[in-house]
C-alpha positions in Angstrom: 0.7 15.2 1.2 0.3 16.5 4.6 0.2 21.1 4.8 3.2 22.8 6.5 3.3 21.7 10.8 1.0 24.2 12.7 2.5 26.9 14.6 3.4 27.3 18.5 0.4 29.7 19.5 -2.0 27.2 16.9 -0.4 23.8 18.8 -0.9 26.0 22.8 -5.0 26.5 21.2 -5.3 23.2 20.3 -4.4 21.9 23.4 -6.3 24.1 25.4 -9.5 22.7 23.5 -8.7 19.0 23.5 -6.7 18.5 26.7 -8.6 16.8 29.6 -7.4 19.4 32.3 -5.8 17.5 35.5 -6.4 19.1 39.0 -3.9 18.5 42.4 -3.7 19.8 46.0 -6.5 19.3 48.3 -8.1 22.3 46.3 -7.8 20.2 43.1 -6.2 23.5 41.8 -6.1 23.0 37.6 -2.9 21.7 36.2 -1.3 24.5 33.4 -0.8 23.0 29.9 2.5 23.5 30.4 2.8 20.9 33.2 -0.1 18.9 31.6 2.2 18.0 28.5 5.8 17.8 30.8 7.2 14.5 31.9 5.4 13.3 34.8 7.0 10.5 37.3 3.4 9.5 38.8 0.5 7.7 37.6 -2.6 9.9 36.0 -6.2 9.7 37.5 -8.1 10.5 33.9 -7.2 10.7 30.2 -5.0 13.3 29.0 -7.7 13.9 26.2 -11.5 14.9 26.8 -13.3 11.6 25.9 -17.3 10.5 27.0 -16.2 6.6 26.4 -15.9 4.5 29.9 -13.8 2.3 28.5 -11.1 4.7 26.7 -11.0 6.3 30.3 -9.6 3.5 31.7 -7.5 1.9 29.6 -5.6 5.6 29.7 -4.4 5.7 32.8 -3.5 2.3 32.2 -1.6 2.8 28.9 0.0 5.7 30.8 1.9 3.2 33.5 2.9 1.3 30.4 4.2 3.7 28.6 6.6 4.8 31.7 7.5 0.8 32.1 8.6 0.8 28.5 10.3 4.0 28.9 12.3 3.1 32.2 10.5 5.4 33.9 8.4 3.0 36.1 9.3 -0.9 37.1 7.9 -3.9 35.7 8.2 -7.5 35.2 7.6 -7.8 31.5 10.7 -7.5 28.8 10.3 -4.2 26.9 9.4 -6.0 23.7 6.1 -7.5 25.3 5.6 -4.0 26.7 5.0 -2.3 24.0 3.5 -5.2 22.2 0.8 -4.5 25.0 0.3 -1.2 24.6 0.8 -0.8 20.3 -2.2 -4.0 20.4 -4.2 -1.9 22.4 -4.3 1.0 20.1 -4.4 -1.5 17.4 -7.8 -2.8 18.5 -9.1 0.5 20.3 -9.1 3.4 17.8 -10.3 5.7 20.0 -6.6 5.1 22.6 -5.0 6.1 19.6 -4.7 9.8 20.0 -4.4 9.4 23.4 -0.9 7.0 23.3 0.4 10.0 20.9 -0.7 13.0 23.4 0.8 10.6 26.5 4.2 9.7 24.3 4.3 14.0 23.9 3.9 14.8 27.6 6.8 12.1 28.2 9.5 13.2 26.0 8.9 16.8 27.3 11.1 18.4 30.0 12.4 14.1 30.5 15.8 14.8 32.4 16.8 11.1 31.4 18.4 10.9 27.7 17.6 7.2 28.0 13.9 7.6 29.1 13.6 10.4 26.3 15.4 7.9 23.5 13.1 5.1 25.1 9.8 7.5 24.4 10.7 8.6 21.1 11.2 4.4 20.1 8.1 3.9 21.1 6.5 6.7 19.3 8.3 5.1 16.3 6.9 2.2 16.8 3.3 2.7 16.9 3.7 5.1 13.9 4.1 1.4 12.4 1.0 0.3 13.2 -2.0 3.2 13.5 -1.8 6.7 12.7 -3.5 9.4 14.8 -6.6 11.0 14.2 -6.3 12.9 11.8 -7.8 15.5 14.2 -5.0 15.0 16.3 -2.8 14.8 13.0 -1.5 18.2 12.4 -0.7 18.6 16.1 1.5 15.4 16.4 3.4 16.9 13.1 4.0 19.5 14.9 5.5 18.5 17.6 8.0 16.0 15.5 8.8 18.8 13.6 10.4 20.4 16.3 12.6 18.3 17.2 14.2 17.6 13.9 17.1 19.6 14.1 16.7 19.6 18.2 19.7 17.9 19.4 22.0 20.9 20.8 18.6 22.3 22.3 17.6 18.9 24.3 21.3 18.4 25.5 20.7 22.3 27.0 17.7 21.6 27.9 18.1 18.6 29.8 21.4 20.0 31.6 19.2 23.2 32.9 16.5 21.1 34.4 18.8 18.6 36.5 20.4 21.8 37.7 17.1 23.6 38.4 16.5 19.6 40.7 19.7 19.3 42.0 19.7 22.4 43.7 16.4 21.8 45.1 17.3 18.4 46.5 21.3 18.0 46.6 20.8 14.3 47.6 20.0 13.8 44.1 22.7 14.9 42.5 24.8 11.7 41.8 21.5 10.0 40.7 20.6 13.2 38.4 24.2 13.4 36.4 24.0 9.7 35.7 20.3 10.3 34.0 22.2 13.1 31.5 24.4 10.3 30.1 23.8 9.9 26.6 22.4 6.7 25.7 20.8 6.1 22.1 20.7 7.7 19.0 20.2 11.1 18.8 17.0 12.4 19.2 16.8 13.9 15.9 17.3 10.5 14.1 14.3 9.7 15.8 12.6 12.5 15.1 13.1 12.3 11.2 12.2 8.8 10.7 8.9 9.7 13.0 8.1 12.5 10.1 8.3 10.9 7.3 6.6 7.3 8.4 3.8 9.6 9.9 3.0 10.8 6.2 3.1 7.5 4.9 1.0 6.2 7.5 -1.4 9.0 7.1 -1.8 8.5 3.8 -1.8 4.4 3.1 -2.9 3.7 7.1 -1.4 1.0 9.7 -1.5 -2.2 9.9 -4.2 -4.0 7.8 -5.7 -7.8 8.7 -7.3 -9.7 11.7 -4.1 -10.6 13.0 -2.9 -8.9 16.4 0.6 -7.3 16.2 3.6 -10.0 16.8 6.6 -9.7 18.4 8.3 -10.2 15.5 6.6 -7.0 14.0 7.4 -4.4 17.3 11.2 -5.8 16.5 10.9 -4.8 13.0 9.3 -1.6 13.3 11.9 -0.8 16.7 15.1 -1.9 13.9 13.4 0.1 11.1 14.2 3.1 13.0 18.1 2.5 11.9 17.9 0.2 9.2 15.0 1.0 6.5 12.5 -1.5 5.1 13.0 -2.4 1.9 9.0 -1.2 1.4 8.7 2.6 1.3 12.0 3.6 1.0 13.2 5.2 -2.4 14.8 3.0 -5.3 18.2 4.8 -4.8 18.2 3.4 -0.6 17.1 0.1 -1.7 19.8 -0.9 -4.2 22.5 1.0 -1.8 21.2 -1.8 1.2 21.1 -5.1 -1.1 24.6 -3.8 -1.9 26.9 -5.6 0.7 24.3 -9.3 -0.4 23.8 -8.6 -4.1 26.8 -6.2 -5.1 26.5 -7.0 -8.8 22.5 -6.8 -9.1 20.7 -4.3 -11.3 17.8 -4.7 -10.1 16.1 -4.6 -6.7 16.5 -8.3 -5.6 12.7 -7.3 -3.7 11.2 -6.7 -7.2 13.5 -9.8 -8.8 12.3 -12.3 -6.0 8.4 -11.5 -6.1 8.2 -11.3 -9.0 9.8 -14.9 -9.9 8.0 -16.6 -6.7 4.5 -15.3 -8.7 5.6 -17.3 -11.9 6.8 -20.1 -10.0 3.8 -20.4 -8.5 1.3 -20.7 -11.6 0.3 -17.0 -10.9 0.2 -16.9 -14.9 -2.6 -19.4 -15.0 -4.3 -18.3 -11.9 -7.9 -16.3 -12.7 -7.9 -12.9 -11.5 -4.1 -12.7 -10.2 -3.3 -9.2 -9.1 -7.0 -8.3 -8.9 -7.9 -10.9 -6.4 -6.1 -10.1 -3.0 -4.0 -12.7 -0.9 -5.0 -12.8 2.6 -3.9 -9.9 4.2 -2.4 -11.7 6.9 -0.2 -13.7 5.2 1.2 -10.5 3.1 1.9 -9.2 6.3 3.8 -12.3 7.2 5.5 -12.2 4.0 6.2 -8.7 3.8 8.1 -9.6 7.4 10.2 -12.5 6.0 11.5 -10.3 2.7 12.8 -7.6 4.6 15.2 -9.9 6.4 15.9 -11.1 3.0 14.0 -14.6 3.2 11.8 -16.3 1.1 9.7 -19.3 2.8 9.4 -22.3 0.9 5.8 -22.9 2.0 4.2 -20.9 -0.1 1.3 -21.9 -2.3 -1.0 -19.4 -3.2 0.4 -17.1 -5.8 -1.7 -14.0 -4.7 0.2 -13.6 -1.8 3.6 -12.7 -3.6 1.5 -10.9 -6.2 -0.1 -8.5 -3.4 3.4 -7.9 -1.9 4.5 -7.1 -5.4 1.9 -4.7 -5.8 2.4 -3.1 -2.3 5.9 -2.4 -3.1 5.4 -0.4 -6.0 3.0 1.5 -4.2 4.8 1.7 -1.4 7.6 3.1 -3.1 9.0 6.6 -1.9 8.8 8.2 -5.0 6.7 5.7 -7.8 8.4 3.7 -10.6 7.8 6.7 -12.8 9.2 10.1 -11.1 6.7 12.6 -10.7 8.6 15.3 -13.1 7.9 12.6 -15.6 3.7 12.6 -15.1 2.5 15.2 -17.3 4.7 13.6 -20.3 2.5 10.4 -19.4 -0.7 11.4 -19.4 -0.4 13.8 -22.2 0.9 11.0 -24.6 -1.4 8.4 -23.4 -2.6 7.6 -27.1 0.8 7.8 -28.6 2.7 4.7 -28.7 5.8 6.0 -30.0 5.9 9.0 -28.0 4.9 7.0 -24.8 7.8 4.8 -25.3 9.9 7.9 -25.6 8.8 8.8 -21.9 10.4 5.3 -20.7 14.2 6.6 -22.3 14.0 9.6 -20.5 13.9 8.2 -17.3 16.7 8.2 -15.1 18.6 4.4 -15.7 17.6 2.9 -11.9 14.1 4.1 -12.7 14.0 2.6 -16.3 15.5 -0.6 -15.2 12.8 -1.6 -12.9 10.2 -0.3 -14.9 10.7 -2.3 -17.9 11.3 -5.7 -15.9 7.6 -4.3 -14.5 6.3 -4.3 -17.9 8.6 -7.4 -19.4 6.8 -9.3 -16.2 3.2 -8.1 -17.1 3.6 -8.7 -21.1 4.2 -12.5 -20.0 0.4 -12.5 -18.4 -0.7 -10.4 -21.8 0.2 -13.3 -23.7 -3.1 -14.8 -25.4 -2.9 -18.4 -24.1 -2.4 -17.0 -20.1 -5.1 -14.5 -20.4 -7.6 -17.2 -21.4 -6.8 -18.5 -18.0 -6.5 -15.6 -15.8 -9.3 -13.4 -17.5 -6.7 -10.4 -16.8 -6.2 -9.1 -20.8 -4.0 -6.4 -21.1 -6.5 -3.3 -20.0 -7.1 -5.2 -16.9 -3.3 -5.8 -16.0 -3.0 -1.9 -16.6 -6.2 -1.0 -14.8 -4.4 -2.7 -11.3 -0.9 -1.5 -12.2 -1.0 1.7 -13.1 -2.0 3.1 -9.7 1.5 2.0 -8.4 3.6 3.4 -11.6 2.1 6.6 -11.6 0.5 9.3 -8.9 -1.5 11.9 -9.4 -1.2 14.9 -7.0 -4.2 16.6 -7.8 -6.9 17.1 -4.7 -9.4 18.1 -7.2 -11.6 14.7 -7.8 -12.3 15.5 -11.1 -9.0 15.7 -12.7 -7.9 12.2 -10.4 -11.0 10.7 -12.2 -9.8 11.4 -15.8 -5.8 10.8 -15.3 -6.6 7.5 -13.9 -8.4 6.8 -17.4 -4.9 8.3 -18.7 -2.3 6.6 -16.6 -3.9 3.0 -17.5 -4.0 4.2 -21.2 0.4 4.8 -20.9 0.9 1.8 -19.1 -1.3 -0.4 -21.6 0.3 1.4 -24.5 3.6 0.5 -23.0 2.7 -3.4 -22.1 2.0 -3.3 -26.1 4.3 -1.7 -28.0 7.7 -1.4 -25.0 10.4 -3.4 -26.0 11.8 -5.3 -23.1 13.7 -8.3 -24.6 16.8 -7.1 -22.7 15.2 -7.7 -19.6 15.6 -11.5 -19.7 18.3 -12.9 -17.7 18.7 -9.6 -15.8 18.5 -9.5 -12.1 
């Protein structure tokens, strides 16, 4: 869990240590912070961030012009897609441009007098969110600033309108040009702004993109449609039934959980040695993980790990896990107690108890004596990889994390044993 955003007078003294200070004028007179972090319409000479490494001060000023391409700010040949393909693969491969794409995306949502450029700005900030997180140096700053803009819509509007007038009456020949920039075009800043905060403490906690594979096309236009439409992976049981509504109206189940699970099984996962333990090829999860949340299932698949991974990475994934967090203590107090761990499951609320027993119905099928002498995954193993996705602890204290995991693989194991789940079968 990430603390409460820093404050306005902590953000100004961060920036004042980290920000590379630009100079202008013939006297190369220092730039303020103020007009260091507002929207600029040229091209920068250095990093906006202090860094010794060659390399990251070029590619800045580089990843600055492409950032104002993708934003509309500056021309270019390439589609917007392939733009910020460009830039997110950078950042992808280059750690250290990280910080700096988050500190240039800041500067260029700030005092923008073009809705669209702003919207544009804040997409892109979405994007990458996808894909890397910041430092987490740079972490608590970045919060900040999104947190600001949550609720900011009114303000920007105002905002906006004051600086085109503060322009136009500078240069009147800019008027016509000025008042079509204050057109509205996207969704509201705010939208972005939420969606921003919460996949920035997802990412901060489970990290970007894993794998060798460079960023796809097909991943920016997932991560840019995420934005209004959420994955089916991190979301919260409640969203993903209400989306699989309009497909699967009369399913009980999440037709994600359903699917994987099935593909596993249909797959010889059951008589595969060390399925769940042994992880598919990250880059084919990926794939995967793209193709399920347009609601596709490839028929090429052969290696059962690969379903089996994406299983596991949606329960963990998971907004709030499998089991809610009011219901933790009640776990890993009756971790010994079969009857009273079995209790827990009743209490939980219907949605939560659904998916958890198909969980459990699934594993009890691998638990079964003649799979296990296959798989070498017995019943303590099964728990010992599951049970991190059922249940989290929120302690920081390393101690207590060591001995609830001892206790959350002790509930689940009690409940592949002794849970009841014959009314799972047939139930999708």
């Amino acid at each position: 869990t990430l603390r409460k955003p820093i404050s306005q007078s902590s953000m100004a003294d961060w920036a004042s240590k980290n920000l590379n200070m630009h100079t202008q004028g013939i006297f190369r007179r220092r730039i303020s912070i103020s007009n260091m972090l507002s929207w600029n319409g040229g091209s920068i000479k250095k990093p906006m961030l202090i860094t010794s490494n060659r390399t990251i001060k070029k590619e800045a000023c580089e990843m600055f012009k492409l950032v104002q391409s993708y934003m509309g700010d500056r021309q270019t040949r390439m589609d917007r897609n392939h733009v910020a393909l460009v830039t997110v693969t950078k950042c992808w491969s280059m750690q250290g441009l990280r910080d700096e794409l988050y500190i240039q995306l800041i500067r260029q949502t700030t005092d923008n007098t073009c809705y669209r450029s702003l919207a544009w700005g804040w997409e892109l900030m979405a994007i990458s969110l996808a894909f890397f997180s910041p430092s987490p140096k740079f972490q608590s700053y970045l919060e900040g600033y999104i947190y600001r803009h949550l609720d900011s819509d009114e303000n920007i509007a105002q905002r906006i309108k004051e600086l085109a007038d503060m322009k136009n009456k500078k240069n009147s020949k800019s008027r016509k040009k000025r008042k079509q920039n204050t057109e509205d075009e996207g969704l509201p800043i705010s939208t972005y702004a939420k969606y921003c905060y919460r996949k920035l403490q997802k990412v901060a906690v489970t990290g970007g993109k894993k794998g060798l594979r460079k960023p796809t096309v097909e991943e920016i236009t997932h991560a840019r449609n995420a934005i209004v439409t959420p994955s089916l992976f991190g979301s919260s049981l409640e969203e993903i039934m209400l989306r699989q509504q309009e497909m699967y109206p009369g399913n009980k189940l999440p037709w994600v959980q359903t699917q994987l699970s099935q593909q596993v099984l249909a797959l010889g996962g059951e008589q595969t040695e060390g399925i769940f333990r042994i992880p598919g090829d990250i880059d084919e999860v990926n794939a995967l993980k793209l193709q399920v949340d347009q609601w596709r299932i490839p028929s090429s698949l052969s290696d059962p790990n690969i379903p089996a991974s994406l299983l596991k990475l949606w329960y963990r994934e998971l907004e709030e896990p499998v089991i809610p967090q009011q219901f933790y203590k009640e776990c890993i107090s009756n971790y010994e107690n079969p009857d009273a761990a079995v209790a827990v499951v009743q209490l939980l609320p219907e949605l939560n108890r659904l998916v958890l027993c198909y969980l459990i119905h699934f594993l009890q099928i691998f638990a079964q004596p003649s799979n296990v002498g296959r798989t070498k995954m017995d019943v303590n193993n099964l728990a010992m990889v599951m049970a991190p996705n059922c249940l989290r602890c929120q302690s920081d204290d390393p101690r207590i994390i060591f001995e609830n995991t001892r206790k959350e693989m002790s509930f689940l194991r009690m409940l592949i044993v002794h849970l009841d789940t014959s009314f799972i079968k047939g139930l999708v």
